[in-house]
FITORNU-534114 format. One record per residue: z, x, y of N, C-alpha, C, CB in turn. Coordinates in steps of 0.2 Angstrom, whole numbers, plus 5000, padded with zeros to 4 digits. Glycine has a CB too. Example, Ala and Ser with C-alpha at 12.3 -4.5 7.8 and 13.67 -1.06 7.14 Angstrom:
503950664972503950624978503950664984504550574978
503550644989503650684995503950645000502950704997
END
This chain:
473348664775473648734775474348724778473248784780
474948744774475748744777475848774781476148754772
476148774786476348844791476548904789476748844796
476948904782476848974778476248994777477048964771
475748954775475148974775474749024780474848924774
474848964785474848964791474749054793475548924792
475449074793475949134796475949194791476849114797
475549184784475249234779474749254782475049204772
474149214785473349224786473549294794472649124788
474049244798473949254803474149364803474249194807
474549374799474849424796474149464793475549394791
473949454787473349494788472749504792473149484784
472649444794472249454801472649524807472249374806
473449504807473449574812473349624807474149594815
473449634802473349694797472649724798473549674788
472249684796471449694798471249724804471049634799
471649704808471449714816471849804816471949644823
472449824815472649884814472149934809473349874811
471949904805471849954801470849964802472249904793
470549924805470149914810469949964815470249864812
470649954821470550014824470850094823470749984828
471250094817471250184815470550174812471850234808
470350124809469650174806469150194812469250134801
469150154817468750184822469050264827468550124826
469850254826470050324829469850394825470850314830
469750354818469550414816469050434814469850434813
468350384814467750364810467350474811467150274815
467450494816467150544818467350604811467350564826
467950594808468150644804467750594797469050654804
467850534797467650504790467050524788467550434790
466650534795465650544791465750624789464650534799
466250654788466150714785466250704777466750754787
466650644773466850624771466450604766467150604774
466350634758465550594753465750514754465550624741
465150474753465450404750465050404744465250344755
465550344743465650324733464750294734466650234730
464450294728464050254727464150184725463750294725
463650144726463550074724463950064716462650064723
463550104712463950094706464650114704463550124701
464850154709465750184710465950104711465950254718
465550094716466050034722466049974715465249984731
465649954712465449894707466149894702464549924703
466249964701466849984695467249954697467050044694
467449984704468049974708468249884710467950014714
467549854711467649784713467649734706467249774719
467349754701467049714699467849704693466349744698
468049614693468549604691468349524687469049624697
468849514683468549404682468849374689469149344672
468249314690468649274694469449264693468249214693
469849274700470649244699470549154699471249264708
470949174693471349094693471649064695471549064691
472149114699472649064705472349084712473649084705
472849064718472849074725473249154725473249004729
472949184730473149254730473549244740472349324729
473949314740474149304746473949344752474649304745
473749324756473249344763473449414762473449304772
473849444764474049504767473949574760474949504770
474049554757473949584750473149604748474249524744
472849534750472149544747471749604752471749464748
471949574758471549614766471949694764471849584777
472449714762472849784759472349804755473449764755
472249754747472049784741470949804744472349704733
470749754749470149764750469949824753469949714754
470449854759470349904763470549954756470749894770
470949974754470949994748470450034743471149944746
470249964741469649984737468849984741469549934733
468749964746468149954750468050044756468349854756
468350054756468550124761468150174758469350154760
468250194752467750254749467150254750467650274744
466850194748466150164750465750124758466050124746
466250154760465950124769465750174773466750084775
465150174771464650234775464750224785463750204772
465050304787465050274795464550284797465450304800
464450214800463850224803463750224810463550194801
464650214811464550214819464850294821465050144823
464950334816465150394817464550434823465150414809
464950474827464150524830463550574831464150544833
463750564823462950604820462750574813462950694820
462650514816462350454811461550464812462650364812
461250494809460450484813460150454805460050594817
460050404801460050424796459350354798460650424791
459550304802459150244803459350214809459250184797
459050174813458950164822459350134820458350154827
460150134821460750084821461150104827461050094814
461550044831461950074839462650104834462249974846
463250094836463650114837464250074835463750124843
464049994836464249934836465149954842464449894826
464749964846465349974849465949924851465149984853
466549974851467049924853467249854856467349954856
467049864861466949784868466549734863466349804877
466049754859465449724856466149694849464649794854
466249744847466849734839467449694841467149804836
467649674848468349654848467849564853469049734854
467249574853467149504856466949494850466849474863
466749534845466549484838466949454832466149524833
467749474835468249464831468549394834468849524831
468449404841468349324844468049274840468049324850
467549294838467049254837467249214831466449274838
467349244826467549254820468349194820467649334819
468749234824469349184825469249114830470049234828
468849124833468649034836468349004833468349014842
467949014827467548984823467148934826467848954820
466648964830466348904833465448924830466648904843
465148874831464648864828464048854835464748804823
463848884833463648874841462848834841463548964845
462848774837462248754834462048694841462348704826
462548674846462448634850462748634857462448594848
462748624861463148594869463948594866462748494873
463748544863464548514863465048514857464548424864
464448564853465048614847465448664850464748654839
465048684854465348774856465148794864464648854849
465348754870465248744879465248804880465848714884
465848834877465848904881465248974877466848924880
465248954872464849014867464148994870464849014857
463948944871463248904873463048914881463348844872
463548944883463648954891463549024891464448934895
463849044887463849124888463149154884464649164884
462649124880462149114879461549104883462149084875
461749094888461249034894461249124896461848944901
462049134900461849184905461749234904462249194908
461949274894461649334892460949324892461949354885
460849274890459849294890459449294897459449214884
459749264902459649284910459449374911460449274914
460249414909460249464909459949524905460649454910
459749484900459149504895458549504896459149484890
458149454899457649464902457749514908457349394903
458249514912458049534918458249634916458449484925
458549654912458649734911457949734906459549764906
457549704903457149724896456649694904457349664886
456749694910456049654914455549624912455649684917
455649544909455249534905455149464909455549534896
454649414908454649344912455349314914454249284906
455549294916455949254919456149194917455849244923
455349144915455349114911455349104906455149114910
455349144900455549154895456049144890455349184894
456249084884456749084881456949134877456649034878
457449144875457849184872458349154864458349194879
457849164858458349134852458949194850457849104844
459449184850460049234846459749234838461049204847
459649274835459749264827459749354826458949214822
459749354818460149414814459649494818459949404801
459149454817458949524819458249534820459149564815
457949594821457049594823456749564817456649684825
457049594811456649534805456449464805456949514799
457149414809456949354809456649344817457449304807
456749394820456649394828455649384829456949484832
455249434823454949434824454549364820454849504824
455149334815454849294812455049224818455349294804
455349214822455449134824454749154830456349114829
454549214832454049224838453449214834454149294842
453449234828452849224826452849164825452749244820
453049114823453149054819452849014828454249024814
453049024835452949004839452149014842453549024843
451949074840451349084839450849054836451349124838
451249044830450648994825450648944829450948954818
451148914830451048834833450648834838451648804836
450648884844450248884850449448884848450348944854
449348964844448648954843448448914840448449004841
448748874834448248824830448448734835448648824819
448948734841448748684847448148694848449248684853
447948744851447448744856446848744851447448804861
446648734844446248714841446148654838446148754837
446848604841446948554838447248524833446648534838
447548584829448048544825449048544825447948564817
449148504822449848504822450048544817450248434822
450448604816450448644810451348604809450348744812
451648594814452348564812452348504809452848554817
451948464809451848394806451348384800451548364811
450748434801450248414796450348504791449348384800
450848554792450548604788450248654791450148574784
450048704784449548754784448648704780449948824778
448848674776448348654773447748604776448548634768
447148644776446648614779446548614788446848534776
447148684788447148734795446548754796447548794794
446148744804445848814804446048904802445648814808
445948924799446148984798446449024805445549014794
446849074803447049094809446949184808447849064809
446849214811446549274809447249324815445549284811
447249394810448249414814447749494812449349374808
447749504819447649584820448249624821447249604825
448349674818448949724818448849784817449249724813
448949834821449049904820449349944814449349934824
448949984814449050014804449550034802448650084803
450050064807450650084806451250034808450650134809
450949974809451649914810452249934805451349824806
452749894807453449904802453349854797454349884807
453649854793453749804786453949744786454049814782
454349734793454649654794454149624797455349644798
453549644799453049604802452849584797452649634806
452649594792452349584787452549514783452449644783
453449544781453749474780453849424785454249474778
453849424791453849354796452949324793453849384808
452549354793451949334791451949284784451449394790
452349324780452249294773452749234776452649354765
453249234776453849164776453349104781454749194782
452649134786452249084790451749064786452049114795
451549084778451049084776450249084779451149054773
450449134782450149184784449649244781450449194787
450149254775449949314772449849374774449449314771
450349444770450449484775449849524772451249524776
449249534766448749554764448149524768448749544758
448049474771447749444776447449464782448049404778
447749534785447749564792447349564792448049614794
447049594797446749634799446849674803446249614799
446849764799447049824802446749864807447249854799
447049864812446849914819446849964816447349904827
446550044820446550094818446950114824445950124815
447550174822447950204826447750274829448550194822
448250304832448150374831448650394830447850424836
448850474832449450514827450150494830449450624827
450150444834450750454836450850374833450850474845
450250344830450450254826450350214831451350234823
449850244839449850194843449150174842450150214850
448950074841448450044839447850094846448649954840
447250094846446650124849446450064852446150164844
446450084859446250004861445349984859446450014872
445050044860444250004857444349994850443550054857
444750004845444749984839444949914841445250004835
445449874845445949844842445249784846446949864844
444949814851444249784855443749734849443749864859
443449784846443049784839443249724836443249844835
443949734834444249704829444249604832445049754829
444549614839444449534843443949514840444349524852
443349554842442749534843442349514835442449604846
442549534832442249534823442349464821442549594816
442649404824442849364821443049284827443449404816
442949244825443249174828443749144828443149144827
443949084830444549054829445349084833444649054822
445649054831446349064833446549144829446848994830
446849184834447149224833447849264837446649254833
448049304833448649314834448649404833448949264828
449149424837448949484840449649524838448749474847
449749584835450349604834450349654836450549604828
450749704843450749754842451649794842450249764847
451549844844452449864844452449924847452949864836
453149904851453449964856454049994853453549934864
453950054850454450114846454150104838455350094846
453650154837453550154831453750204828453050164830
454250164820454850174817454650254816454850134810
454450294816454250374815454250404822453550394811
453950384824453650434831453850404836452850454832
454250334835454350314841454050304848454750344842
453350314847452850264852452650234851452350284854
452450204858452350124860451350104861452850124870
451250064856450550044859450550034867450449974855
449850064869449650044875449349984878449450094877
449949944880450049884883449549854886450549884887
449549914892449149884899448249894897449349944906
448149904892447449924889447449864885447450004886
447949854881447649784874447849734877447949784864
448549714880448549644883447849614886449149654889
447449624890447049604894446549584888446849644900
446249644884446049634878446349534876446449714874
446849544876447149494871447049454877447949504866
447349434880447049384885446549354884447049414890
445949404887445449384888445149334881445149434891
445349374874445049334870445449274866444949384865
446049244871446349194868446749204864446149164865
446949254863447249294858448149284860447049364859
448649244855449249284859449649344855449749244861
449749374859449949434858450749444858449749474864
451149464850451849494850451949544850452149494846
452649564853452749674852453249634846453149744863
453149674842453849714839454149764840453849734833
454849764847455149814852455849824848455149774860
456049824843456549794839456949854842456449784831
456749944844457249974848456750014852457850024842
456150014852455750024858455749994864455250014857
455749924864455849884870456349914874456149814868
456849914873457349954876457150004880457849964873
456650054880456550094884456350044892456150144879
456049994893455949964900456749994902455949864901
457249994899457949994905457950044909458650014902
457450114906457750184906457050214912457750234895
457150224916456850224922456350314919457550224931
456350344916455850394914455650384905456250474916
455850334904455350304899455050254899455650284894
455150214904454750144907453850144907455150124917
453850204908453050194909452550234902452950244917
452950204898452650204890452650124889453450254882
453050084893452950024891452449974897453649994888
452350014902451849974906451349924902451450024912
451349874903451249814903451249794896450649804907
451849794896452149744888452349694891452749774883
452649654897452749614900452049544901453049664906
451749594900451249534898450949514891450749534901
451249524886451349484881451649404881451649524878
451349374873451949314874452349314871451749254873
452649374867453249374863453649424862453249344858
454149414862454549514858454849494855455149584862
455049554850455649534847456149614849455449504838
456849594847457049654849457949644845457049654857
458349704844458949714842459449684845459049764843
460049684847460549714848460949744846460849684850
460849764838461349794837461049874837461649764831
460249894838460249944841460349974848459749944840
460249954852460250014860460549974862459550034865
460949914861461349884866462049884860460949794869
462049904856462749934852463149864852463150004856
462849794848463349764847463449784841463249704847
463749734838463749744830463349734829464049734826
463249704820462549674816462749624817462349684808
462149584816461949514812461749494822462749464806
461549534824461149524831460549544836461349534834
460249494837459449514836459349444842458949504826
458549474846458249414852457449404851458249454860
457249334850456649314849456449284857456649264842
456049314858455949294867455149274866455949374874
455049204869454549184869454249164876454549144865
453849184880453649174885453349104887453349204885
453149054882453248974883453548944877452448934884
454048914883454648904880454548864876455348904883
453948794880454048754874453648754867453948694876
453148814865453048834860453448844858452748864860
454048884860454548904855455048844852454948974858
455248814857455648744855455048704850455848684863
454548694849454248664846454048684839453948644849
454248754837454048804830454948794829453648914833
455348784833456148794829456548734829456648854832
456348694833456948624835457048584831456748584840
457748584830458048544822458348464826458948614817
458248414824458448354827458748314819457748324831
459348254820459648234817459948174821459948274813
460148124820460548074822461148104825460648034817
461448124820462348154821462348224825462748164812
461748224829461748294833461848274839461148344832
462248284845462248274853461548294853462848314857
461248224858460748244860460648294868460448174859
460148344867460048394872460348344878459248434874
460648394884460848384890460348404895461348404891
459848344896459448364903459148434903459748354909
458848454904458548534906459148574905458348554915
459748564902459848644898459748654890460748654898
460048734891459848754887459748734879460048804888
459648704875459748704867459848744862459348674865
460548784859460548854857460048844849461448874856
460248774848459848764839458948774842460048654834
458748734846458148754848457648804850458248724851
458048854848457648924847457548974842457948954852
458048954836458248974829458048954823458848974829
458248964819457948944813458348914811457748994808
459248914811459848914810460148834813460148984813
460548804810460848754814461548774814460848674812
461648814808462548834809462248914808463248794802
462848954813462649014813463449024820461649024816
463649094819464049114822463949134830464249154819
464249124834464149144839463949224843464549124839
463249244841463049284844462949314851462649284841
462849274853462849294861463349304865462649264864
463849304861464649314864464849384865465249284861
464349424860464649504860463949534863464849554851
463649504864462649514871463149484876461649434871
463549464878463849444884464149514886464449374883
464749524882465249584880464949644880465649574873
464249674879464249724878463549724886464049754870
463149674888462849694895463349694899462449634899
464049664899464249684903464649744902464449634905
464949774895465149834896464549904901465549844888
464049904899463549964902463349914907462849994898
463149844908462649844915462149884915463049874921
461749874920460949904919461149994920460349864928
461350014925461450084924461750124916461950094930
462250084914462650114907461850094903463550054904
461450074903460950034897460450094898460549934899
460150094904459750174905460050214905459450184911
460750244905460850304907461050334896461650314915
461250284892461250284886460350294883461650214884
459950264883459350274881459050354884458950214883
459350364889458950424893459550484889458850414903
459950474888460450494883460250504878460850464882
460250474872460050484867459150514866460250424865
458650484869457950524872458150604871457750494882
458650594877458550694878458850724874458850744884
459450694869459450734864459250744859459650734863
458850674857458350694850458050744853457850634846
457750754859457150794861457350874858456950804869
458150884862458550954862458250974854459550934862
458650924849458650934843458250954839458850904842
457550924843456950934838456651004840456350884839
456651024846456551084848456951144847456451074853
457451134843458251184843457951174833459351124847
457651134831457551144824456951174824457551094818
456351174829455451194828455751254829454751164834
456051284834456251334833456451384827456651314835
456751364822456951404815456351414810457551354812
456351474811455651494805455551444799455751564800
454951404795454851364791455051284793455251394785
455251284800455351194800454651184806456451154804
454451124803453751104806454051054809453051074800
453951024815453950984819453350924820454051034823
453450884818452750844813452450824819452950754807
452650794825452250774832452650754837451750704831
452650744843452950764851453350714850452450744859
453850724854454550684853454450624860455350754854
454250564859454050534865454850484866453250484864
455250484862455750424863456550464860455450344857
456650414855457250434852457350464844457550384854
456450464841456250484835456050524834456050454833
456150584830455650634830455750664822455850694836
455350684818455150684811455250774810454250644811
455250804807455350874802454950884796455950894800
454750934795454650954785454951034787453450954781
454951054780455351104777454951154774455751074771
454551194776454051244770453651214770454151264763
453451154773452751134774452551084765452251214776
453151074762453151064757453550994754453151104756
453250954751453650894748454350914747453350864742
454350924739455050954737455450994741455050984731
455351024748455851074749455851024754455751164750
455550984756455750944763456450884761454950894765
456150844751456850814749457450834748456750804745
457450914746458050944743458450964750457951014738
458050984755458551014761458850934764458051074768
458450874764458750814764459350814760458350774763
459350804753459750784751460450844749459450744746
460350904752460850964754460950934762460551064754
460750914763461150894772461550814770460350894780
461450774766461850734764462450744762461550694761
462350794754462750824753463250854757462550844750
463050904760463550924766464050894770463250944770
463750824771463950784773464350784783464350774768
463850844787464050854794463950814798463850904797
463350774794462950704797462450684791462450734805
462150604793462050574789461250584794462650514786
460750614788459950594789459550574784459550644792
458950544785458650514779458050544779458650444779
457650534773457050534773456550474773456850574769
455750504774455350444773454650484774455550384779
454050444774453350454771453050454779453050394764
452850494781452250484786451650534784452550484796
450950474786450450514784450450554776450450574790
450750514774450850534765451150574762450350544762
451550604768451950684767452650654767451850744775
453050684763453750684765453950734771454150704758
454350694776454650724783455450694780454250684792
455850744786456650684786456750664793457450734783
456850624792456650584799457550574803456150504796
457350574809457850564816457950524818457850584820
458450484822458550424823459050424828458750394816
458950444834459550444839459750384842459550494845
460150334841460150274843460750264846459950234838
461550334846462250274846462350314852462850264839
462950264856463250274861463750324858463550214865
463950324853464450394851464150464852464750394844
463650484851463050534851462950564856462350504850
463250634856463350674862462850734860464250694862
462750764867462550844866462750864861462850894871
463550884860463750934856463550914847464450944858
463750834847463450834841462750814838463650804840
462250824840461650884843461750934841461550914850
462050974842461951064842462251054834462451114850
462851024834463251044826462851034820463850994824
462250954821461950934817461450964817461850864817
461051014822460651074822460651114818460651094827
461251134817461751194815461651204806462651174818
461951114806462151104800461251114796462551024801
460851064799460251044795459951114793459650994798
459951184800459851224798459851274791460051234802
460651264792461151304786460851274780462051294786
460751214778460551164774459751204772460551084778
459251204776458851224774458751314771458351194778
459051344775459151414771459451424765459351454776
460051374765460051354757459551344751460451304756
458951304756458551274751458051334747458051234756
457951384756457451404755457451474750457351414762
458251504752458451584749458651554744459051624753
END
């Protein structure tokens, strides 16, 4: 690269960065704003490979350009459409760092400082999420693979203690491994199972009740019907109703049967921070694995996610990548590759550094108990309005609706409140019904925008209905 070159990149990089921050000065006016769809966008981008070299500032110009009509805000403050943070600022301006140091954070002596600041964010992640002390911490994209490296640590444990090496010798000619799950799990549990060959049709399902939390004499039953090594799946924030299996009732369960036990906490977890939610999750702390966000309730950006494993060297021994030309670990610290799936991967823990420290334990609870009281506001400010059904108790930060008690009127006043565009909500299926479902998850998410998106969904459905 010439120092022309050089002083071109460095020129669109400031242009990115300007043009970066009006969009977040103004993102609150943008979610008013239709977006282009997929196939608009495709038109617009879709061009022959160039044949020559193009020039930095031009491209980042002509991108923002064309990429603008279809950038759904999602950090806007009444984004309730899927449990997504805010990606807050502190979080977005140490991710730009990261990006411009280029550092890989696969070892000690690629990346000291990103690997340091990984040591100490996952200190302070166990200790706000109050979780073992003990317990390692891998950074990766998110609860999908989060719940996939914990599993994969699982495997290894329970088929140790029956005597085989699953890292060395395989699945084949395994004792079978049997994986109990609540009926209403999320769908990335499913895939950490399949990528484990495991089989996500394999389960065997716990029966729940209306809020999707497993039944602890079900889940009893279920231990009990079978042998061998087993694997235990439960989860704290279920994607609809946002409750939490009860912990202190199946852990011991699982315990006692050898069993180990994962939560999928991927934005439930987070309620330990919040001192009048905490006691939905009593005793998830004794589990051997979570998995969980950041880029939900701790508002980094994406592509950030925590796989916690309560023995660490199970988990070093399900992910640990070794090669000649790799610095060998330094005595009892941490190894960043040794907890991931990944040997090259960006520095994640740098914007978990940047954003525990922007809230701290008080900013972390007073944002969940935030967002909590306002989905609550909201659900009860719509049960309110003749013809909206209020599907079940608002225990977190999720809470579900129908419309006339009826499929189609439930989709149309959805997709009139998209249209409208005052806020972005979505729908989805619980109990076989169509509902449109809620999603209070961002640090931008105020009272007032509450009451407008009230207002709005209202108006929306009396459209539907008249």
């Amino acid at each position: 690269m010439t120092p022309h070159e050089m002083e071109a990149g460095l020129e669109a990089m400031e242009r990115a960065a300007r043009e970066a921050v009006r969009y977040r000065r103004g993102v609150a006016s943008a979610e008013t704003n239709p977006v282009a769809t997929y196939r608009q966008m495709l038109e617009v981008f879709d061009a022959p490979l160039p044949e020559q070299p193009g020039e930095p500032d031009a491209i980042i110009a002509d991108l923002i350009a064309r990429a603008t009509p279809g950038v759904r805000a999602a950090t806007a403050p009444r984004f309730f459409g899927w449990v997504i943070g805010n990606s807050h600022p502190t979080g977005v301006a140490a991710d730009w760092l990261v990006s411009a140091w280029g550092q890989n954070v696969g070892n000690l002596t690629s990346a000291p400082a990103a690997a340091a600041m990984e040591t100490v964010a996952a200190n302070w992640l166990l200790e706000v999420l109050d979780l073992p002390r003990e317990a390692s911490v891998g950074y990766v994209t998110g609860a999908t693979v989060a719940n996939f490296v914990c599993l994969a640590a699982a495997r290894s444990e329970v088929l140790r203690r029956a005597s085989w090496d699953v890292e060395a010798d395989g699945l084949i000619g395994a004792p079978p491994v049997r994986v109990l799950i609540g009926a209403d799990a999320h769908a990335t549990v499913f895939s950490g199972l399949k990528y484990l060959g495991l089989g996500a049709r394999r389960v065997v399902t716990v029966e729940t009740d209306a809020l999707g939390r497993m039944l602890p004499s079900a889940f009893e039953r279920a231990l009990a019907a079978g042998e061998g090594p087993v694997i235990a799946i439960a989860q704290a924030g279920q994607i609809n109703t946002g409750a939490s299996d009860p912990f202190d009732q199946i852990a011991p369960l699982a315990k006692a049967a050898g069993a180990w036990l994962h939560v999928d906490g991927a934005f439930g977890l987070w309620g330990r921070a919040a001192p009048t939610r905490a006691d939905q999750l009593i005793g998830v702390d004794q589990a051997d694995s979570w998995a969980t966000d950041g880029h939900k309730w701790l508002q980094t950006p994406y592509d950030c996610g925590f796989a916690i494993v309560r023995d660490a060297e199970a988990h070093r021994r399900a992910m640990a990548i070794t090669a000649s030309y790799l610095p060998p670990a330094q005595g009892a610290d941490r190894e960043p590759s040794a907890y991931v799936p990944e040997l090259s991967r960006r520095a994640r823990g740098v914007g978990t550094w940047a954003m525990l420290r922007q809230f701290g334990r008080a900013g972390i609870a007073e944002l969940v108990e935030r967002d909590c009281r306002i989905a609550r506001d909201m659900a009860a400010a719509l049960a309110a309005e003749p013809g909206v059904e209020l599907v079940c108790e608002v225990v977190l930060n999720q809470f579900m609706v129908r419309f006339g008690d009826d499929d189609a009127a439930t989709l149309a006043t959805v997709e009139r409140i998209q249209a409208d565009a005052v806020a972005f909500i979505g729908a989805a299926t619980w109990r076989d019904r169509w509902v449109m479902r809620v999603s209070v998850s961002s640090a931008a998410t105020t009272e007032k925008d509450g009451e407008i998106t009230v207002a709005a969904v209202i108006a929306a459905w009396r459209a539907v209905r008249d």
